[in-house]
mmCIF file as Biopython writes it, N, C-alpha, C and O atoms, coordinates in Angstrom:
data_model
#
loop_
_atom_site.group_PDB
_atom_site.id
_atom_site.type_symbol
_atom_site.label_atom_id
_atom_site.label_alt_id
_atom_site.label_comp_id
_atom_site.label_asym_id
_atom_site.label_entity_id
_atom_site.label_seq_id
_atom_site.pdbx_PDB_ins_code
_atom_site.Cartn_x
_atom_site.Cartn_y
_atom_site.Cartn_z
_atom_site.occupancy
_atom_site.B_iso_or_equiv
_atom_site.auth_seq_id
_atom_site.auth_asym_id
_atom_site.pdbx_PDB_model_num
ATOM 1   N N  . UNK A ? 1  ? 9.406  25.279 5.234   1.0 0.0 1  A 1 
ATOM 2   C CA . UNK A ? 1  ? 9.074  24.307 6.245   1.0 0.0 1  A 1 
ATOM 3   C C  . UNK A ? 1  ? 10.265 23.427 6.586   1.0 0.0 1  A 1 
ATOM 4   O O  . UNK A ? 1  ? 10.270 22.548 7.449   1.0 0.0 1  A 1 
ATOM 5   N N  . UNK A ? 2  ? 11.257 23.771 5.810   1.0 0.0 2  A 1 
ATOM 6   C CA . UNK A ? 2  ? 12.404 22.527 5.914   1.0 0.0 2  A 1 
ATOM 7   C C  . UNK A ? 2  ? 13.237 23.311 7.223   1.0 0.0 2  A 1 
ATOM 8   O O  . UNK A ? 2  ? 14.128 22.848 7.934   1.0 0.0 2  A 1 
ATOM 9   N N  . UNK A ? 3  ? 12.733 24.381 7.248   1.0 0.0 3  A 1 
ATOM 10  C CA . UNK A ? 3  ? 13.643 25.342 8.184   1.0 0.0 3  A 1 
ATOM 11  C C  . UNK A ? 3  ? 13.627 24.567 9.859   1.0 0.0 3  A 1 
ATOM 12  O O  . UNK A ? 3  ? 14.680 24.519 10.495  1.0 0.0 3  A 1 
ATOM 13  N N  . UNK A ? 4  ? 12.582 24.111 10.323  1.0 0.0 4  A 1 
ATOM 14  C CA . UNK A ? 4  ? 12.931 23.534 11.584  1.0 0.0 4  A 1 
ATOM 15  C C  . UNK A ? 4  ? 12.129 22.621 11.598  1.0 0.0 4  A 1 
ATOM 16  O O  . UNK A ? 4  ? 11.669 22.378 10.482  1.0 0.0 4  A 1 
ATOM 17  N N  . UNK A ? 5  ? 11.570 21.686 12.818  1.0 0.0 5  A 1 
ATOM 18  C CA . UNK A ? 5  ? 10.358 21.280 13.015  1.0 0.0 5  A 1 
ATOM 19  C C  . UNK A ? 5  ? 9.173  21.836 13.423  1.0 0.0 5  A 1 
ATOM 20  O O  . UNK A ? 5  ? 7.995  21.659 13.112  1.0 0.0 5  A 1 
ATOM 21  N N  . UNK A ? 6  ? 9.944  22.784 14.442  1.0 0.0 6  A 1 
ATOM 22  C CA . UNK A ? 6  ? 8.559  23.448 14.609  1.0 0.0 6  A 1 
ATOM 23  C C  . UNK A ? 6  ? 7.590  24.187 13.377  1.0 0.0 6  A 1 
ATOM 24  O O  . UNK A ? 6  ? 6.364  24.170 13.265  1.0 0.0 6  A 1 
ATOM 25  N N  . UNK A ? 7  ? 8.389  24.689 12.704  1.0 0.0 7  A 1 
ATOM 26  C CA . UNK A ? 7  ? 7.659  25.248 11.911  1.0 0.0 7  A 1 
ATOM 27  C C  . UNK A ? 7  ? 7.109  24.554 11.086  1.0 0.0 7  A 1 
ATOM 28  O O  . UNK A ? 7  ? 6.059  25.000 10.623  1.0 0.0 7  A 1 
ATOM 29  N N  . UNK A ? 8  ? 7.588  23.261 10.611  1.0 0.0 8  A 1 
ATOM 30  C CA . UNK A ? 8  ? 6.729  22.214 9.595   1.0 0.0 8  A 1 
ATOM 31  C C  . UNK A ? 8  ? 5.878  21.544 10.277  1.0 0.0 8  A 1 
ATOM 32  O O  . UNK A ? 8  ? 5.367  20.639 9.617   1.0 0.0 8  A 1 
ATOM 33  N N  . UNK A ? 9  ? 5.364  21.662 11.797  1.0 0.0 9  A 1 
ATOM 34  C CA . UNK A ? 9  ? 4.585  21.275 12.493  1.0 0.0 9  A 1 
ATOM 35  C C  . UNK A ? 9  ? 3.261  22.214 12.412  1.0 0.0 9  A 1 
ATOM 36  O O  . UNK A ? 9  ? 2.066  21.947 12.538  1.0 0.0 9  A 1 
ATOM 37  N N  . UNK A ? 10 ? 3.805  23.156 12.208  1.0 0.0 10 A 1 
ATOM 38  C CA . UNK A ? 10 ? 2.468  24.611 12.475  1.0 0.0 10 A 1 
ATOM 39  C C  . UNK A ? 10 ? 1.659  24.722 10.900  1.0 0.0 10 A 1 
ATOM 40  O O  . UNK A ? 10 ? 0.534  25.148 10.641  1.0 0.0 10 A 1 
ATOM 41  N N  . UNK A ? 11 ? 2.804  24.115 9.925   1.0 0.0 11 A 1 
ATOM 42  C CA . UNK A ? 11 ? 2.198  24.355 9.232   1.0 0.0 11 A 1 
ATOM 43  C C  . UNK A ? 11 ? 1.684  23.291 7.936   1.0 0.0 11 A 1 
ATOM 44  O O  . UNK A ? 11 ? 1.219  23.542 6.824   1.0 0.0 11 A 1 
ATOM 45  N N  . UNK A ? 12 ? 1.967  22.136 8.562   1.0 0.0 12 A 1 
ATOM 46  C CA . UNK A ? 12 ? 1.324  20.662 8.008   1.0 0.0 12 A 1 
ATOM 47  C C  . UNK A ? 12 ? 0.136  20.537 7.511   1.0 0.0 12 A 1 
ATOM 48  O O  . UNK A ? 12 ? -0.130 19.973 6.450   1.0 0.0 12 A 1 
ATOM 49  N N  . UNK A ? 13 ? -0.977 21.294 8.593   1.0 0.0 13 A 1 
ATOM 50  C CA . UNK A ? 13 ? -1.615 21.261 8.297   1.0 0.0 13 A 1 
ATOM 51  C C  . UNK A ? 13 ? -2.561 21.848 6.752   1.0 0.0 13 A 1 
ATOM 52  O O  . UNK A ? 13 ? -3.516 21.519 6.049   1.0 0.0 13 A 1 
ATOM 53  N N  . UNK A ? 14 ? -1.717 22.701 6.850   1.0 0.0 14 A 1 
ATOM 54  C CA . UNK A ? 14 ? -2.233 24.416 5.532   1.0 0.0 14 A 1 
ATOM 55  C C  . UNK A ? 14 ? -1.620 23.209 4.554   1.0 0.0 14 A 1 
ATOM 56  O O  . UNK A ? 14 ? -2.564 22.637 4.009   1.0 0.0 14 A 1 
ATOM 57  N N  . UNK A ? 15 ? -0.514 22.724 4.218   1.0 0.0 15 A 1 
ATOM 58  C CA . UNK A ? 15 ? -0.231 21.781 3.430   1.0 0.0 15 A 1 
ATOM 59  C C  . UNK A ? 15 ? -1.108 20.769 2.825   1.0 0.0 15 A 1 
ATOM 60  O O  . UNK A ? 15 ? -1.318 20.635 1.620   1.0 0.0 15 A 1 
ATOM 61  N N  . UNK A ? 16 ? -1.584 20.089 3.760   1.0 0.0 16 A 1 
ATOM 62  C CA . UNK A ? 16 ? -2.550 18.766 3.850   1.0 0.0 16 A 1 
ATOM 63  C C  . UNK A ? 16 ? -3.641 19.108 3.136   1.0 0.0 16 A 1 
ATOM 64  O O  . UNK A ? 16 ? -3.917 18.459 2.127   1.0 0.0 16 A 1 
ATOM 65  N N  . UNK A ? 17 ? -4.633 20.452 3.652   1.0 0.0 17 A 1 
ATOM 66  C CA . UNK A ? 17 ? -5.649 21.453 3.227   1.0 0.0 17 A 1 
ATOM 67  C C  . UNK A ? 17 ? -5.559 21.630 1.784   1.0 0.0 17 A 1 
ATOM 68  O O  . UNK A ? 17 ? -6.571 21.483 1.099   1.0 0.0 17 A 1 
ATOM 69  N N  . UNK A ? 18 ? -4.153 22.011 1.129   1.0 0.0 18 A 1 
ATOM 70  C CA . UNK A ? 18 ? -3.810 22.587 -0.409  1.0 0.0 18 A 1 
ATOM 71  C C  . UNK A ? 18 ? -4.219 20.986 -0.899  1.0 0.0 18 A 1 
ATOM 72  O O  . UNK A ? 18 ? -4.843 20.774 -1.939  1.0 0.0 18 A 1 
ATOM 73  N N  . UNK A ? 19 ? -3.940 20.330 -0.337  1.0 0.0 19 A 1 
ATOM 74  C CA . UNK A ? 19 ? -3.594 18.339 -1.249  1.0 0.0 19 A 1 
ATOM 75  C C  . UNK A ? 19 ? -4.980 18.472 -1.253  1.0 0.0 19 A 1 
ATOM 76  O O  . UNK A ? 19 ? -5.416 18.436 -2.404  1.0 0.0 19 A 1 
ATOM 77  N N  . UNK A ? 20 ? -5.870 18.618 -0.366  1.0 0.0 20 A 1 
ATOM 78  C CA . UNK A ? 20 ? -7.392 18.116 -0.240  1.0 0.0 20 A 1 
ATOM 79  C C  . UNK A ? 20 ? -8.302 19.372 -1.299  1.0 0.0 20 A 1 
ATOM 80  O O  . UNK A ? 20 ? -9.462 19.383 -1.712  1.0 0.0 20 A 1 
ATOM 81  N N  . UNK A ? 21 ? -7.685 19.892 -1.390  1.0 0.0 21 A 1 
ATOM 82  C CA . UNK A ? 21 ? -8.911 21.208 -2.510  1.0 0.0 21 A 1 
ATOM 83  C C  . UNK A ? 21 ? -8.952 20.982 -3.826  1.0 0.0 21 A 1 
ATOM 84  O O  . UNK A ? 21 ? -8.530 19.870 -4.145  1.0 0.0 21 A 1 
ATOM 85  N N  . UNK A ? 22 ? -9.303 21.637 -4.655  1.0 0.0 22 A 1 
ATOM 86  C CA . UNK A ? 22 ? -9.576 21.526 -5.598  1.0 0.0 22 A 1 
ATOM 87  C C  . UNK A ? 22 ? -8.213 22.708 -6.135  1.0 0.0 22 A 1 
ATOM 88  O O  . UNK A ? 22 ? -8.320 23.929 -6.017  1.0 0.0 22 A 1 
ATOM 89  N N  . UNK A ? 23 ? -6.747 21.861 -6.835  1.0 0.0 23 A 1 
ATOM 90  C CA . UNK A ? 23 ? -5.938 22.765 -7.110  1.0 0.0 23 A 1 
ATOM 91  C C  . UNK A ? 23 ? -5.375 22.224 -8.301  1.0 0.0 23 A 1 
ATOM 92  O O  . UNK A ? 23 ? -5.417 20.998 -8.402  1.0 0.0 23 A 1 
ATOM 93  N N  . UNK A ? 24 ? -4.678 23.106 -9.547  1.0 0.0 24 A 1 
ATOM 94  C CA . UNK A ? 24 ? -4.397 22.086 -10.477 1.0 0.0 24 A 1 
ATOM 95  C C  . UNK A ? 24 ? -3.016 21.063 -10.297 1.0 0.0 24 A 1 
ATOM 96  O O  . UNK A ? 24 ? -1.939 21.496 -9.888  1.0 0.0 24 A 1 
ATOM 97  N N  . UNK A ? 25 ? -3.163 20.179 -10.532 1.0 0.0 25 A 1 
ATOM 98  C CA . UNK A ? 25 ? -3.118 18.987 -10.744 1.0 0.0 25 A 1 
ATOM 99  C C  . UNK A ? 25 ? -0.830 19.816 -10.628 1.0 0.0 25 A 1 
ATOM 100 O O  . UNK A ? 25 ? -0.175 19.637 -9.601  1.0 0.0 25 A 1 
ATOM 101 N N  . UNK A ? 26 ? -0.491 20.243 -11.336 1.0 0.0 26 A 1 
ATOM 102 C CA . UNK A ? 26 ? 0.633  20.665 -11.471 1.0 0.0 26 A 1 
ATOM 103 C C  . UNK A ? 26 ? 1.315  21.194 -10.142 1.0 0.0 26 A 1 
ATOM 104 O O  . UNK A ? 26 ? 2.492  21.051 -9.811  1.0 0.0 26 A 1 
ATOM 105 N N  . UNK A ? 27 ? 0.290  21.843 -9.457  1.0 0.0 27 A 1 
ATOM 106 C CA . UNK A ? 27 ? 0.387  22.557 -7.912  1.0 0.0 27 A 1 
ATOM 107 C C  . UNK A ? 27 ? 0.793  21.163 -6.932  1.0 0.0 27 A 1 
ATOM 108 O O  . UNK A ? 27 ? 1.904  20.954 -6.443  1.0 0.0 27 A 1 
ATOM 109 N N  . UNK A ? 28 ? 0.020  20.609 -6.846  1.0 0.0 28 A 1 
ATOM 110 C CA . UNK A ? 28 ? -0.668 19.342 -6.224  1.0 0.0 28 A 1 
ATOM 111 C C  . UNK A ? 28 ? 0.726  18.417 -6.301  1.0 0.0 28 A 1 
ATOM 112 O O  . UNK A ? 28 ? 1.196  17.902 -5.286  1.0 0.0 28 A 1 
ATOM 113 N N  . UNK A ? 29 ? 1.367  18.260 -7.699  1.0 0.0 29 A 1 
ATOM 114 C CA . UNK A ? 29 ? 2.170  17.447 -8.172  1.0 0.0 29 A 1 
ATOM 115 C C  . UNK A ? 29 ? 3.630  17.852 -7.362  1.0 0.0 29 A 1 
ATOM 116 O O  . UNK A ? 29 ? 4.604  17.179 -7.026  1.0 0.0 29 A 1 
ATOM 117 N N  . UNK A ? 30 ? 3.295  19.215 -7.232  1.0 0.0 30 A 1 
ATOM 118 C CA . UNK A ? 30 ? 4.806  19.769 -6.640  1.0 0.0 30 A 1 
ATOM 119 C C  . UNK A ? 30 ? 4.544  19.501 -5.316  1.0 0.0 30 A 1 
ATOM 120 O O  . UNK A ? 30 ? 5.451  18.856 -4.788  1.0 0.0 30 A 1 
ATOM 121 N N  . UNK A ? 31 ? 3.375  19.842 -4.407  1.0 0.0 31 A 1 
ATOM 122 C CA . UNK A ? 31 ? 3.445  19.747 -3.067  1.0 0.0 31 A 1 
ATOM 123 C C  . UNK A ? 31 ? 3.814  18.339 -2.973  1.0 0.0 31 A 1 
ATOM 124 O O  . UNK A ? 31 ? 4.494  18.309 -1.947  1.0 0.0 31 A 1 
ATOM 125 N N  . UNK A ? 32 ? 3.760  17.043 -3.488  1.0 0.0 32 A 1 
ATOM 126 C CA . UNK A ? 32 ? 4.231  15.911 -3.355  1.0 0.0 32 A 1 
ATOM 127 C C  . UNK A ? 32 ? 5.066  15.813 -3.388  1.0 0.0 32 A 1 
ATOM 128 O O  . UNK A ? 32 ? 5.514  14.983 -2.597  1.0 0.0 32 A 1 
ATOM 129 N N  . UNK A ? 33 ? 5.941  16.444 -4.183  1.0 0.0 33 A 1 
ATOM 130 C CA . UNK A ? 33 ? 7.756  16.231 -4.063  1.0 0.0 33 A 1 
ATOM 131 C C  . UNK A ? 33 ? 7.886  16.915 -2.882  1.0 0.0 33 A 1 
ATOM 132 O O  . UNK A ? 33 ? 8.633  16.242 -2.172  1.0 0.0 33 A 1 
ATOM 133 N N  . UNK A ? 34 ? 7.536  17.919 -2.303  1.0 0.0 34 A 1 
ATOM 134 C CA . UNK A ? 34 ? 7.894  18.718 -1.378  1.0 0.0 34 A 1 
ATOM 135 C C  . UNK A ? 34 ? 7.664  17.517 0.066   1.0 0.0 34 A 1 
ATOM 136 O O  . UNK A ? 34 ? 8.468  17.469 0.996   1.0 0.0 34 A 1 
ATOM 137 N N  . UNK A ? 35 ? 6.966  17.023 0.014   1.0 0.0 35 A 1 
ATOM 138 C CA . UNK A ? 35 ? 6.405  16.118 0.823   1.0 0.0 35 A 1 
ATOM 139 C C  . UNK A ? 35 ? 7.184  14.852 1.130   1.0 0.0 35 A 1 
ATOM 140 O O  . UNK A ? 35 ? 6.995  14.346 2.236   1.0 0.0 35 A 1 
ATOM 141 N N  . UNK A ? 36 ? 8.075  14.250 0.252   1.0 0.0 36 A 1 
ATOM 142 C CA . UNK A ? 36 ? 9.260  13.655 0.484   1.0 0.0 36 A 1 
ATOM 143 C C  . UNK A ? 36 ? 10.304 14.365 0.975   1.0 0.0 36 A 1 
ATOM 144 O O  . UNK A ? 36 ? 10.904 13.750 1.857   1.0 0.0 36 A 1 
ATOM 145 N N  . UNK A ? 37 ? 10.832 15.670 0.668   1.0 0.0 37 A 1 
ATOM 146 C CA . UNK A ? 37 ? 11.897 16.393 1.172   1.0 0.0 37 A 1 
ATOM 147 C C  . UNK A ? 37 ? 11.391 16.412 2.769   1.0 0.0 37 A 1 
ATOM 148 O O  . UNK A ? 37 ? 12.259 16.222 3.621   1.0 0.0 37 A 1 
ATOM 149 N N  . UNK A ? 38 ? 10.350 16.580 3.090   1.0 0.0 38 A 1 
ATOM 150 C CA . UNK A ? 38 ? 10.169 16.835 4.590   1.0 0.0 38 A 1 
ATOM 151 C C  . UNK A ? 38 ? 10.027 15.435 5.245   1.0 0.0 38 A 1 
ATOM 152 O O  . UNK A ? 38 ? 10.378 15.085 6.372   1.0 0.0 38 A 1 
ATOM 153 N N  . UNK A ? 39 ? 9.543  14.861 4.452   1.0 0.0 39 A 1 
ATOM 154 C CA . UNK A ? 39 ? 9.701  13.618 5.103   1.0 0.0 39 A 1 
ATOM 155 C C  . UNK A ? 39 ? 11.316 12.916 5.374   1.0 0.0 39 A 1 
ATOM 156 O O  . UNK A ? 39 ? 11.483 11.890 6.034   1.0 0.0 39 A 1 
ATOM 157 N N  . UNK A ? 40 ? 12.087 13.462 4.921   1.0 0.0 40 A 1 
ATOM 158 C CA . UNK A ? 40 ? 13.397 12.917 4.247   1.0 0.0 40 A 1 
ATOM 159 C C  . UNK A ? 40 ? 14.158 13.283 5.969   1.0 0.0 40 A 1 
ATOM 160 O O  . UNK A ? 40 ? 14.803 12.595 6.760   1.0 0.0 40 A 1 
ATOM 161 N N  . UNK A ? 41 ? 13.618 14.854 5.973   1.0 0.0 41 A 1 
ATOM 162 C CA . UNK A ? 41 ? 14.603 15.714 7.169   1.0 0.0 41 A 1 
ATOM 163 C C  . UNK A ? 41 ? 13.422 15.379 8.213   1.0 0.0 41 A 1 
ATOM 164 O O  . UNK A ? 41 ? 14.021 15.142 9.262   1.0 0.0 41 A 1 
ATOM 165 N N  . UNK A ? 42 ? 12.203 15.259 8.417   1.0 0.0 42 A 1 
ATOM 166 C CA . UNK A ? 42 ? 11.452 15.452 9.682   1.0 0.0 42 A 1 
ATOM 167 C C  . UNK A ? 42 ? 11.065 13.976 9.665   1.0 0.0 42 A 1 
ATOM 168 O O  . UNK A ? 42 ? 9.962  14.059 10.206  1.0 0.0 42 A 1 
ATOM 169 N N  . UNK A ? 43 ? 11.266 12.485 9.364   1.0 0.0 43 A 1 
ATOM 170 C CA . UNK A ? 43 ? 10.738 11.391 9.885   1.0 0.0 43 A 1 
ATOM 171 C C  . UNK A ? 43 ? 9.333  11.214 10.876  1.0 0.0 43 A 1 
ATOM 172 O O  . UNK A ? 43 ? 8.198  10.879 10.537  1.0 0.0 43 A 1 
ATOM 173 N N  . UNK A ? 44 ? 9.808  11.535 12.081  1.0 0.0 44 A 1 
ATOM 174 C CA . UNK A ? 44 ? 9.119  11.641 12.934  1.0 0.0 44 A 1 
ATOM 175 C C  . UNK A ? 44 ? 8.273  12.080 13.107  1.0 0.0 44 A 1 
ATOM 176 O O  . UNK A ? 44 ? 7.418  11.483 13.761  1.0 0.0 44 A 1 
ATOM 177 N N  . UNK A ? 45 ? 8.030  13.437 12.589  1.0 0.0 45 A 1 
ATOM 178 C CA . UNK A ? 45 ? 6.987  14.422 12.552  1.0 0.0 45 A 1 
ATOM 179 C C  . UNK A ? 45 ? 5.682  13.725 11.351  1.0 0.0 45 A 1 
ATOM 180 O O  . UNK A ? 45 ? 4.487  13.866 11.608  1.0 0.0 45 A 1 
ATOM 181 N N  . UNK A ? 46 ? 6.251  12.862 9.843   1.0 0.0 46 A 1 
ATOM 182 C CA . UNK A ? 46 ? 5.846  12.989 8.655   1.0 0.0 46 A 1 
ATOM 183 C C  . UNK A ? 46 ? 5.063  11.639 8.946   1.0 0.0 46 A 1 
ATOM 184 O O  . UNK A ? 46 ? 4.031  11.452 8.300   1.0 0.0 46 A 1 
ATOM 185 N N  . UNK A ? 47 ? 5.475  10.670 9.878   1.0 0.0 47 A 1 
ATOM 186 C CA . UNK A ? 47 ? 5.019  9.396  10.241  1.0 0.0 47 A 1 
ATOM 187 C C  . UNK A ? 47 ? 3.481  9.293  10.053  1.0 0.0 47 A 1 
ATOM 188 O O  . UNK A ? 47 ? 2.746  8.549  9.404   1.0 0.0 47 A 1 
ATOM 189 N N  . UNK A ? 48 ? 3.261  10.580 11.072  1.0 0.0 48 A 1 
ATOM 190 C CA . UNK A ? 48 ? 1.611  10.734 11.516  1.0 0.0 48 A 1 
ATOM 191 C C  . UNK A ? 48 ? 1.496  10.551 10.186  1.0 0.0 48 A 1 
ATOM 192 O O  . UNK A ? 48 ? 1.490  9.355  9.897   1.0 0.0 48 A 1 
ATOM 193 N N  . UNK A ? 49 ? 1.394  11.352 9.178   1.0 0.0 49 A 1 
ATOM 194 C CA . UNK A ? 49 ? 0.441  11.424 8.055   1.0 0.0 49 A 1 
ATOM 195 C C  . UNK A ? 49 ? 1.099  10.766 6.987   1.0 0.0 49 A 1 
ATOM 196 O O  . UNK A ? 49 ? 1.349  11.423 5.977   1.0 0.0 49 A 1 
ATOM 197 N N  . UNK A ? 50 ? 1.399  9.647  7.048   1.0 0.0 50 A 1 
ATOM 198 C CA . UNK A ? 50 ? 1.465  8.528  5.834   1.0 0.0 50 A 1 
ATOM 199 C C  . UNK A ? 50 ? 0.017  8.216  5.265   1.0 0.0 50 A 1 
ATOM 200 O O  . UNK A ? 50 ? -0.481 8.207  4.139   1.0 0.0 50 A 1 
ATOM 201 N N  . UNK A ? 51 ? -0.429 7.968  6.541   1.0 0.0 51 A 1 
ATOM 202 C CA . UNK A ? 51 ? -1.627 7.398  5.518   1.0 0.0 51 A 1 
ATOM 203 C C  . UNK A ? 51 ? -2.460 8.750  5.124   1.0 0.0 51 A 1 
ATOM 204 O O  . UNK A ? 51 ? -3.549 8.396  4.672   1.0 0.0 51 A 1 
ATOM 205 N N  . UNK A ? 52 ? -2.347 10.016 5.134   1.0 0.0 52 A 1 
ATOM 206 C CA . UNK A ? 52 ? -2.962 11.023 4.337   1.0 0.0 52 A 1 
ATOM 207 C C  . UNK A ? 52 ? -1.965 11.027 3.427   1.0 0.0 52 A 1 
ATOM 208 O O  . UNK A ? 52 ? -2.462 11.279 2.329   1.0 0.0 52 A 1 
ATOM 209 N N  . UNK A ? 53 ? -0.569 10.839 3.338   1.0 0.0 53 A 1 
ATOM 210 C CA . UNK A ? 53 ? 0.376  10.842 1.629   1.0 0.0 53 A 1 
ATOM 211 C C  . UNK A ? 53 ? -0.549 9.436  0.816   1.0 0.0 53 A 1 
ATOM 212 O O  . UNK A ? 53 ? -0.963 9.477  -0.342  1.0 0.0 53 A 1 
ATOM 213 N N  . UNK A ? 54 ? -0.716 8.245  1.786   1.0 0.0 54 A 1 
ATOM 214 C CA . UNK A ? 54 ? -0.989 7.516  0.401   1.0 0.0 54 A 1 
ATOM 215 C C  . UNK A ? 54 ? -2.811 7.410  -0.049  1.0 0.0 54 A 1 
ATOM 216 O O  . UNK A ? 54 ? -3.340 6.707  -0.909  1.0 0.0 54 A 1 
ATOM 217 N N  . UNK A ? 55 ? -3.410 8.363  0.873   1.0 0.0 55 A 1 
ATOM 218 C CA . UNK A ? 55 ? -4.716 8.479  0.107   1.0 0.0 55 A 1 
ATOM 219 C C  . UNK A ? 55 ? -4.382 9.114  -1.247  1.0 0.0 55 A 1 
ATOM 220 O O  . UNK A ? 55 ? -5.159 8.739  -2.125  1.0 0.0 55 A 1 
ATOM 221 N N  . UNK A ? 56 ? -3.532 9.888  -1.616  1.0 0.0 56 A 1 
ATOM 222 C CA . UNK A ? 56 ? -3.334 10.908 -2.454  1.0 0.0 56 A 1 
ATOM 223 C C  . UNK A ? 56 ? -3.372 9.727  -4.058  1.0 0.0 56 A 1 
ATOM 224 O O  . UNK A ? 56 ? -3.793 10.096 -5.154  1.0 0.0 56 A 1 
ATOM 225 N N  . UNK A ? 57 ? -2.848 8.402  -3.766  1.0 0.0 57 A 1 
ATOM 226 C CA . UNK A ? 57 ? -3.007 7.301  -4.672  1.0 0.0 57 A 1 
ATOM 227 C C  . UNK A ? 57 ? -4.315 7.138  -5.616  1.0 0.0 57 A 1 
ATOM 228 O O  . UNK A ? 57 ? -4.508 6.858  -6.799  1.0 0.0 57 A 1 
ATOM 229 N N  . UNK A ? 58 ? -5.203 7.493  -4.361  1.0 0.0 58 A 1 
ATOM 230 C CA . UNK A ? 58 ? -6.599 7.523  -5.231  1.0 0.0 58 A 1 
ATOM 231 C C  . UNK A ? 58 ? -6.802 8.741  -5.570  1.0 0.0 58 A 1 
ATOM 232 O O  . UNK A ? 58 ? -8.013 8.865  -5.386  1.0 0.0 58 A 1 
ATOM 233 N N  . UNK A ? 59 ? -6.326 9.941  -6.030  1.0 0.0 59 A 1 
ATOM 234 C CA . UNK A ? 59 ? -6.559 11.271 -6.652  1.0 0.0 59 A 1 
ATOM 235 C C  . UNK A ? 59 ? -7.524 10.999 -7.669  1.0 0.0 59 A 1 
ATOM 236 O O  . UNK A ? 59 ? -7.452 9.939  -8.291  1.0 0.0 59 A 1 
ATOM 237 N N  . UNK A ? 60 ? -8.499 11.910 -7.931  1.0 0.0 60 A 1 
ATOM 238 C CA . UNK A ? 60 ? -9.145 11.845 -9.688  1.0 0.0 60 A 1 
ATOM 239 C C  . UNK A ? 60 ? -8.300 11.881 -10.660 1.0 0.0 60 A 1 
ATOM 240 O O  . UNK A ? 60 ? -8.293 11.043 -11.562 1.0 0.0 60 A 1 
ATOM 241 N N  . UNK A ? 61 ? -7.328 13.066 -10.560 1.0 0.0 61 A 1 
ATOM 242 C CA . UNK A ? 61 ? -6.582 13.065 -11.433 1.0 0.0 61 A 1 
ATOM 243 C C  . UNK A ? 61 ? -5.073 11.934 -11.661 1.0 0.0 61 A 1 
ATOM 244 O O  . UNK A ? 61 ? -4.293 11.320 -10.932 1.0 0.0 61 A 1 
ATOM 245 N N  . UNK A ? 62 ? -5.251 12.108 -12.842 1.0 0.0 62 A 1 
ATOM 246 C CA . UNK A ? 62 ? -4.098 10.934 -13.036 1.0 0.0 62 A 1 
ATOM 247 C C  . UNK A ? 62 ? -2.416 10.883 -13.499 1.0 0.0 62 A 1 
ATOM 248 O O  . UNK A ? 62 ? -1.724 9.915  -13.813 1.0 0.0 62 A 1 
ATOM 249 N N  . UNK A ? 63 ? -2.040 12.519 -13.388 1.0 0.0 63 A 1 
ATOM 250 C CA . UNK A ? 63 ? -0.839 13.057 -13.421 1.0 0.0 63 A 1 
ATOM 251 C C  . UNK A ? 63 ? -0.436 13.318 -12.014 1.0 0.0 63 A 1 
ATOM 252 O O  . UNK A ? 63 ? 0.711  13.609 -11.677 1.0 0.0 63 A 1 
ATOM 253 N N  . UNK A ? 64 ? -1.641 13.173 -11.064 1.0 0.0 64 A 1 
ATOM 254 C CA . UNK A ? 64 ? -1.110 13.532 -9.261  1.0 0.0 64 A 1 
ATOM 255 C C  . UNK A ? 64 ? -0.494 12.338 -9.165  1.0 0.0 64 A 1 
ATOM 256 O O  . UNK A ? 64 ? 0.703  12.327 -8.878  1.0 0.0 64 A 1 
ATOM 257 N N  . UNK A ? 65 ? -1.550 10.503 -9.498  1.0 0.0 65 A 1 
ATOM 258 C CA . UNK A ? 65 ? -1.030 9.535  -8.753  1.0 0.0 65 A 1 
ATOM 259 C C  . UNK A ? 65 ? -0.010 9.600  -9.357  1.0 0.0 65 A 1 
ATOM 260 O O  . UNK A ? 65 ? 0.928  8.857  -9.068  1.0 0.0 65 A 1 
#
């Protein structure tokens, strides 16, 4: 996804989807780092969904927050 915008646009969503399921906690933990790297290179694009990164605060689990 770091490859352009467009493509981290098409596929934000499938991202967002993995954060919201039921995945272990280790999976989950990595898509969050990944989630700063894109935020790092795409700003603009990552804006929209701040406030879906900081729902992630209230996770059940307590190795995500």
């Amino acid at each position: 996804m770091c490859v352009s915008s467009k493509v981290c646009a098409q596929h934000l969503d499938i991202l967002f989807g993995l954060l919201q399921s039921k995945i272990e906690f280790g999976v989950k933990a990595n898509i969050i780092i990944s989630l700063a790297d894109l935020f790092t290179k795409f700003p603009n694009l990552m804006n929209e969904r701040v406030k879906e990164i900081f729902m992630l605060l209230h996770d059940k689990e307590c190795l995500v927050r």
